[in-house]
C-alpha positions as protocol buffer text, in pm:
chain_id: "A"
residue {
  index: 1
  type: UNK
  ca { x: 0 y: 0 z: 0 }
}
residue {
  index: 2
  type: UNK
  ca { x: 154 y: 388 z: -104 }
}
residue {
  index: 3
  type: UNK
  ca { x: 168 y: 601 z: 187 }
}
residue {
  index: 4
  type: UNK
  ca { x: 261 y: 906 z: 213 }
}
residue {
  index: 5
  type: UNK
  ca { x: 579 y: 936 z: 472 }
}
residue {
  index: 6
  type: UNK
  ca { x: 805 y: 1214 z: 600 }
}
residue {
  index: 7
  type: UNK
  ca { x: 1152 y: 1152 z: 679 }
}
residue {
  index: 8
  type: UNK
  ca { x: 1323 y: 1398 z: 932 }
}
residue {
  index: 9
  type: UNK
  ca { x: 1708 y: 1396 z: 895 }
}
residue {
  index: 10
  type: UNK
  ca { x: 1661 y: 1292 z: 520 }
}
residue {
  index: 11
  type: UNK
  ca { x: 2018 y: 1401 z: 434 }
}
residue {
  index: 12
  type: UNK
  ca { x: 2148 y: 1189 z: 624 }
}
residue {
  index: 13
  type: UNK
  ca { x: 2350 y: 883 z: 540 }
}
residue {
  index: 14
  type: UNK
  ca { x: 2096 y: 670 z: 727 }
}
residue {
  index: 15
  type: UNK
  ca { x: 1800 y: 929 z: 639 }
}
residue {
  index: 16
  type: UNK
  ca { x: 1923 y: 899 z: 261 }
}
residue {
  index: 17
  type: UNK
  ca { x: 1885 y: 540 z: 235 }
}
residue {
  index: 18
  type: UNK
  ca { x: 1570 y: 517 z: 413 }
}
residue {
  index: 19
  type: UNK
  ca { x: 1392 y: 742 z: 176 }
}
residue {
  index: 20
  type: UNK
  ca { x: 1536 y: 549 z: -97 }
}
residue {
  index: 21
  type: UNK
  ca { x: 1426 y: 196 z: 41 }
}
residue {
  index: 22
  type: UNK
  ca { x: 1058 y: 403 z: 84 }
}
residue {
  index: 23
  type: UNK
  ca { x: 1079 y: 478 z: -291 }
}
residue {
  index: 24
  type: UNK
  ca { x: 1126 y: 159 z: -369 }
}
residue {
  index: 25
  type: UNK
  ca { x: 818 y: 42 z: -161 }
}
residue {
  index: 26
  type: UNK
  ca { x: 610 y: 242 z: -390 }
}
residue {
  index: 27
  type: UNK
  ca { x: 551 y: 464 z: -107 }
}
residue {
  index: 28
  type: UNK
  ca { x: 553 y: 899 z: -160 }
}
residue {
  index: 29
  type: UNK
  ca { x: 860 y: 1026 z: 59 }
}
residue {
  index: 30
  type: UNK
  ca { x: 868 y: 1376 z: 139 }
}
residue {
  index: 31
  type: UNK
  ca { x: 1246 y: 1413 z: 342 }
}
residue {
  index: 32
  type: UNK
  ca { x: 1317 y: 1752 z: 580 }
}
residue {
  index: 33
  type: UNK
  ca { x: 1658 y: 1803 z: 668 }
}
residue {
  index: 34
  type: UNK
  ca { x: 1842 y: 2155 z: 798 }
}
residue {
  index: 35
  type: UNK
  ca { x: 2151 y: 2017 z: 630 }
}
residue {
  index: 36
  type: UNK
  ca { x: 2397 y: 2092 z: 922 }
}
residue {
  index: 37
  type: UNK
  ca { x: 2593 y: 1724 z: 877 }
}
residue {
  index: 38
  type: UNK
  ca { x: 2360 y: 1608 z: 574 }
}
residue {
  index: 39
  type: UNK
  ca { x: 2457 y: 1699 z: 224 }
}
residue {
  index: 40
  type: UNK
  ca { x: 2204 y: 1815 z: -28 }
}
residue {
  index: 41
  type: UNK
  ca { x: 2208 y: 1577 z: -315 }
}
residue {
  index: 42
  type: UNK
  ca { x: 2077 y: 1668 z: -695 }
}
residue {
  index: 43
  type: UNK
  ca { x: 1805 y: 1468 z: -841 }
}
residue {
  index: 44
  type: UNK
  ca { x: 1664 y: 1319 z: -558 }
}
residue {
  index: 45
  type: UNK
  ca { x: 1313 y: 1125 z: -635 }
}
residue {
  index: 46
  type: UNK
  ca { x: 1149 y: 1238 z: -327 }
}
residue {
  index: 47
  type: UNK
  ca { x: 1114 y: 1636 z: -247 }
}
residue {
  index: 48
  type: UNK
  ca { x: 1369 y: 1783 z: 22 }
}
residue {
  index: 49
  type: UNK
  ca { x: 1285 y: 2012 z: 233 }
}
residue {
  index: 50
  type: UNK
  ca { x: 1531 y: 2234 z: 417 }
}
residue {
  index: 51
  type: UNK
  ca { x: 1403 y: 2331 z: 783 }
}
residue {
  index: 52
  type: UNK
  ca { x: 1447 y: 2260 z: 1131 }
}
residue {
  index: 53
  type: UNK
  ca { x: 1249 y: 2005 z: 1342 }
}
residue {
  index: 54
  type: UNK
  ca { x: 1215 y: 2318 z: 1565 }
}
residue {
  index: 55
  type: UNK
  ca { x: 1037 y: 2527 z: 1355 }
}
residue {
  index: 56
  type: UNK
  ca { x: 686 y: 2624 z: 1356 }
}
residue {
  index: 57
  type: UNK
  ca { x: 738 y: 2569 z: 909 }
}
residue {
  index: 58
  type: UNK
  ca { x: 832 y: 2198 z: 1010 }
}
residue {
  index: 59
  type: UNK
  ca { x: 468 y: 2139 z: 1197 }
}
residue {
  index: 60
  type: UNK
  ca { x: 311 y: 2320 z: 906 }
}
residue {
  index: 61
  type: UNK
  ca { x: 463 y: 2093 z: 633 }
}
residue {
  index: 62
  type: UNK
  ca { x: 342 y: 1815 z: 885 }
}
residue {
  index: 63
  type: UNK
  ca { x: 24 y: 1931 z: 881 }
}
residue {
  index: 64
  type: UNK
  ca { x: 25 y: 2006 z: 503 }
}
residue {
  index: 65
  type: UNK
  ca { x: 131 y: 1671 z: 389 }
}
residue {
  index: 66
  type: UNK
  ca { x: -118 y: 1456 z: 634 }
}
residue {
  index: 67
  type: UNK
  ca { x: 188 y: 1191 z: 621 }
}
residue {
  index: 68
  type: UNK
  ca { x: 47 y: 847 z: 759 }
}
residue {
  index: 69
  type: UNK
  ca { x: 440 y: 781 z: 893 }
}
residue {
  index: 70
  type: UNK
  ca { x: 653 y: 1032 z: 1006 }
}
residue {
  index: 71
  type: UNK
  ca { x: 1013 y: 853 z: 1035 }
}
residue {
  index: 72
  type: UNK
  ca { x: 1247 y: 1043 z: 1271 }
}
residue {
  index: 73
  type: UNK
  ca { x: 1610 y: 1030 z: 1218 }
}
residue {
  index: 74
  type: UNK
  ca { x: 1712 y: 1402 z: 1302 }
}
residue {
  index: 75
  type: UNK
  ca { x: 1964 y: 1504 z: 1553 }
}
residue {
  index: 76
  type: UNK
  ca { x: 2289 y: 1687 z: 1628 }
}
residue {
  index: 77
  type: UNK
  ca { x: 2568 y: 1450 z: 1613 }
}
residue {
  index: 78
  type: UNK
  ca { x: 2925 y: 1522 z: 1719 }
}
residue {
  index: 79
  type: UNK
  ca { x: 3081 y: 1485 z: 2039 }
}
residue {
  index: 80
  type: UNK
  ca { x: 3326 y: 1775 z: 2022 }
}
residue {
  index: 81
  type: UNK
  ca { x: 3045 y: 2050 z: 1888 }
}
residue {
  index: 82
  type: UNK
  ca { x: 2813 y: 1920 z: 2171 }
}
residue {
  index: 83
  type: UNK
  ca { x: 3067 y: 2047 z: 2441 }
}
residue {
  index: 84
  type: UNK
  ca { x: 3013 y: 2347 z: 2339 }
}
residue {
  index: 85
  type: UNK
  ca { x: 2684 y: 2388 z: 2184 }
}
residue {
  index: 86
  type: UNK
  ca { x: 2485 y: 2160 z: 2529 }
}
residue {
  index: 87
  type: UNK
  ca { x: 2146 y: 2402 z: 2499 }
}
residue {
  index: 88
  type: UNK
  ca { x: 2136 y: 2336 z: 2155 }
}
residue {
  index: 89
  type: UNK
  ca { x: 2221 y: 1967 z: 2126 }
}
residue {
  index: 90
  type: UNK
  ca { x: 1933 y: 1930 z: 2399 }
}
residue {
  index: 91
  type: UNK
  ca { x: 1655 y: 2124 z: 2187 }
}
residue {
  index: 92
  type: UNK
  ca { x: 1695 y: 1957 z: 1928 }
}
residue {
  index: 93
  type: UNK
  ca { x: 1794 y: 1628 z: 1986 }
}
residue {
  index: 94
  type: UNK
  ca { x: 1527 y: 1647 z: 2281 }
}
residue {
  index: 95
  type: UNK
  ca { x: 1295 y: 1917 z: 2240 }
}
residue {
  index: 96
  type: UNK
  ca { x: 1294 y: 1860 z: 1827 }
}
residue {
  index: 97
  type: UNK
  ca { x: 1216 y: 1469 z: 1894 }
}
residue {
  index: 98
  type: UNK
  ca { x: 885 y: 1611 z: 2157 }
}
residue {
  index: 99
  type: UNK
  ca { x: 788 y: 1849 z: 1850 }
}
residue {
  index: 100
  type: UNK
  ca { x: 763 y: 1595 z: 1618 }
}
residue {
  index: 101
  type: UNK
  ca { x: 572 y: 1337 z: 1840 }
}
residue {
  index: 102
  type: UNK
  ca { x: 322 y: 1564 z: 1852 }
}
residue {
  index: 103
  type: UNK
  ca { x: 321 y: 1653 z: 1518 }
}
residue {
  index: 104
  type: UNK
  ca { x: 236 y: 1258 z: 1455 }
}
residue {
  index: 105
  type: UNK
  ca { x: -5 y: 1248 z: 1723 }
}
residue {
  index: 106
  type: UNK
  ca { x: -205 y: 1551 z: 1532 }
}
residue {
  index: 107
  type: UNK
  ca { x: -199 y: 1388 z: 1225 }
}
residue {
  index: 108
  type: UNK
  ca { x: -273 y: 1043 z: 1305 }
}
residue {
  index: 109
  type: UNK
  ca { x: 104 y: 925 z: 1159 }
}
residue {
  index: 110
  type: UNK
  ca { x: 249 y: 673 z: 1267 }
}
residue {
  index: 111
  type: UNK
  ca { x: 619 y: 692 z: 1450 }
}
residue {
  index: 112
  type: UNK
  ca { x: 889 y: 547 z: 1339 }
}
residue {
  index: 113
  type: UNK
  ca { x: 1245 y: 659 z: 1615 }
}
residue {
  index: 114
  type: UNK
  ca { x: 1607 y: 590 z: 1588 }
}
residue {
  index: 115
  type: UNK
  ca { x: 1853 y: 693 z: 1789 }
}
residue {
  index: 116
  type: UNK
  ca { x: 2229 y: 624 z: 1794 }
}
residue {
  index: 117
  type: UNK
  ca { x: 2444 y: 320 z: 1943 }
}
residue {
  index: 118
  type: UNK
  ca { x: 2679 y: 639 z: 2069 }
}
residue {
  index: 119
  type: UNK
  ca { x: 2379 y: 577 z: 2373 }
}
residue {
  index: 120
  type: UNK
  ca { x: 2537 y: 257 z: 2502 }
}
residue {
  index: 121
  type: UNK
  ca { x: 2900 y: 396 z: 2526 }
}
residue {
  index: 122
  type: UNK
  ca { x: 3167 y: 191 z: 2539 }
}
residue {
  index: 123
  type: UNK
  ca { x: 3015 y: -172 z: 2547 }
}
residue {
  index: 124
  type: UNK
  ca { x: 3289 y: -564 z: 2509 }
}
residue {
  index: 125
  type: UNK
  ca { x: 3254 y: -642 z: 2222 }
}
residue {
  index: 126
  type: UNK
  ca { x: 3036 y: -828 z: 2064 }
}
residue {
  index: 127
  type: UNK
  ca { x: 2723 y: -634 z: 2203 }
}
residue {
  index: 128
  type: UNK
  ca { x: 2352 y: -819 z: 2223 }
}
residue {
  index: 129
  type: UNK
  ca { x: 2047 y: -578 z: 2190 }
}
residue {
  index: 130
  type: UNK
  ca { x: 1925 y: -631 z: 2524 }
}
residue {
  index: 131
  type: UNK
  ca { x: 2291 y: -475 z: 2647 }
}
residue {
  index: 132
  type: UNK
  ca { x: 2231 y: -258 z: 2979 }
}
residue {
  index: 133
  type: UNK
  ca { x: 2187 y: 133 z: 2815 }
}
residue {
  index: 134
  type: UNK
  ca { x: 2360 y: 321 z: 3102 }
}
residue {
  index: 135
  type: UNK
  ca { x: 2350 y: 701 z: 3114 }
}
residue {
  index: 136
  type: UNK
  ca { x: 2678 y: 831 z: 2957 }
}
residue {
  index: 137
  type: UNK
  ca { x: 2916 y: 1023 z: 3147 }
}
residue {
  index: 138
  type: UNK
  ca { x: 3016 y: 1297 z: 2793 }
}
residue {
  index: 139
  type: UNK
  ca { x: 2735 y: 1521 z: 2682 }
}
residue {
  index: 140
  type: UNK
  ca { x: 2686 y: 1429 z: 2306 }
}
residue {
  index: 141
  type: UNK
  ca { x: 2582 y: 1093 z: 2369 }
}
residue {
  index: 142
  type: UNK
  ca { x: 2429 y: 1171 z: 2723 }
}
residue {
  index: 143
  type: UNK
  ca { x: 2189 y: 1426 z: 2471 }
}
residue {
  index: 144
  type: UNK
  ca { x: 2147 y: 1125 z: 2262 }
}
residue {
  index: 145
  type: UNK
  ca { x: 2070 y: 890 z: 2589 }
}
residue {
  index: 146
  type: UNK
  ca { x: 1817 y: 1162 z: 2743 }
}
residue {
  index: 147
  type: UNK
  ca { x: 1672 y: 1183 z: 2385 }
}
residue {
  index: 148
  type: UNK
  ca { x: 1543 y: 799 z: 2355 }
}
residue {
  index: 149
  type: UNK
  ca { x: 1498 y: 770 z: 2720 }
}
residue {
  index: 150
  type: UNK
  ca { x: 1282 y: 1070 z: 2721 }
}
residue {
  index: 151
  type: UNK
  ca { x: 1140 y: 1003 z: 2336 }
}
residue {
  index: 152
  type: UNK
  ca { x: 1036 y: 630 z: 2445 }
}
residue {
  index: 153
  type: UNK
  ca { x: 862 y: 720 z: 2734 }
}
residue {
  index: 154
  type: UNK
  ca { x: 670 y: 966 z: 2557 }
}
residue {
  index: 155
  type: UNK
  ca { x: 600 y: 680 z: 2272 }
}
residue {
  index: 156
  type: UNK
  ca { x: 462 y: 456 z: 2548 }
}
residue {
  index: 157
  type: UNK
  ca { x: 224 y: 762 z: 2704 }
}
residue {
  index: 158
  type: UNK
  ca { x: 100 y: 862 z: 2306 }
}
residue {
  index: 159
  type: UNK
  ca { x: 23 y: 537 z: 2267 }
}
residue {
  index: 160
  type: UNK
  ca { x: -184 y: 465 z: 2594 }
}
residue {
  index: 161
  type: UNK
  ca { x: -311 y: 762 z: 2616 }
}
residue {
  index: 162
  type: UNK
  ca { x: -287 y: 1017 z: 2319 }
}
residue {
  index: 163
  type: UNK
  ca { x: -405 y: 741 z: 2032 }
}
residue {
  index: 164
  type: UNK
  ca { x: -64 y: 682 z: 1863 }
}
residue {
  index: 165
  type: UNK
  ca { x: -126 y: 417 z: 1580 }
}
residue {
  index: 166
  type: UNK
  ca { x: 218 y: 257 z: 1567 }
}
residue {
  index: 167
  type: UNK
  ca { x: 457 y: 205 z: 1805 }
}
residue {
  index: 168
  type: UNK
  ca { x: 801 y: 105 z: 1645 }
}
residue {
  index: 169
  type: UNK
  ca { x: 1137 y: 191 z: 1790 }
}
């Protein structure tokens, strides 16, 4: 079944191949990217959009294009910058991930999250899934931590309690 989907952090190298694996679904992918580690590409088959999750023009293109999935890939990465940029590794990675939750909740999207195995810090090696996800002591990843700790919470209480469709971290 086509369905129309947004991809947040489309620019991505993750983000990039998601929309293309989308495409090739059949599905219509609409990607939104600021392009502060992402690279604007020429000739993409979906439309890219360049804003921030932040922004009120984000929530309008949200509620514009109605998407029935609204996959969420967009952060601030980089452990140096986020020594000295905390506030703004925090709103977005946190307060960015909130704003588009609610965004999916108002349109009836589903949610699709990823985060970053930067969460885990250093684990032996090899790692299982169910590995203990212990707060990290550095800020990038301890941005990244708060941001799925915090995000899945939220997922749980939209989906009790707020109507979420889909549930898929």
């Amino acid at each position: 079944m086509k369905e129309t989907v947004l991809v947040t952090g489309a620019a991505g190298f993750i983000g990039t191949h998601v929309c293309e694996a989308l495409l090739a679904q059949g599905n219509q992918v609409f990607g939104l990217d600021d392009f502060s580690t992402g690279t604007r590409r020429r000739n993409v088959p979906y439309e890219l959009v360049q804003g921030s999750i932040l922004d009120q023009e984000a929530q309008k293109l949200v509620d514009q294009l109605k998407p029935r999935v609204i996959v969420h890939l967009a952060a601030l990465t980089g452990t140096r910058r986020s020594h000295l940029e905390t506030q703004r590794y925090l709103n977005v990675n946190i307060m960015g991930s909130q704003a588009m939750m609610d965004a999916a909740v108002r349109v009836g999207a589903r949610f699709v999250f990823a985060s970053t195995s930067s969460v885990y810090g250093k684990l032996k090696s090899p790692s299982t899934e169910d590995a203990a996800c212990a707060e990290p002591s550095w800020k990038y990843p301890s941005s990244h931590w708060r941001r799925r700790s915090r995000t899945s919470r939220q997922l749980r209480h939209y989906f009790r309690y707020q109507s979420m469709k889909q549930l898929k971290l």
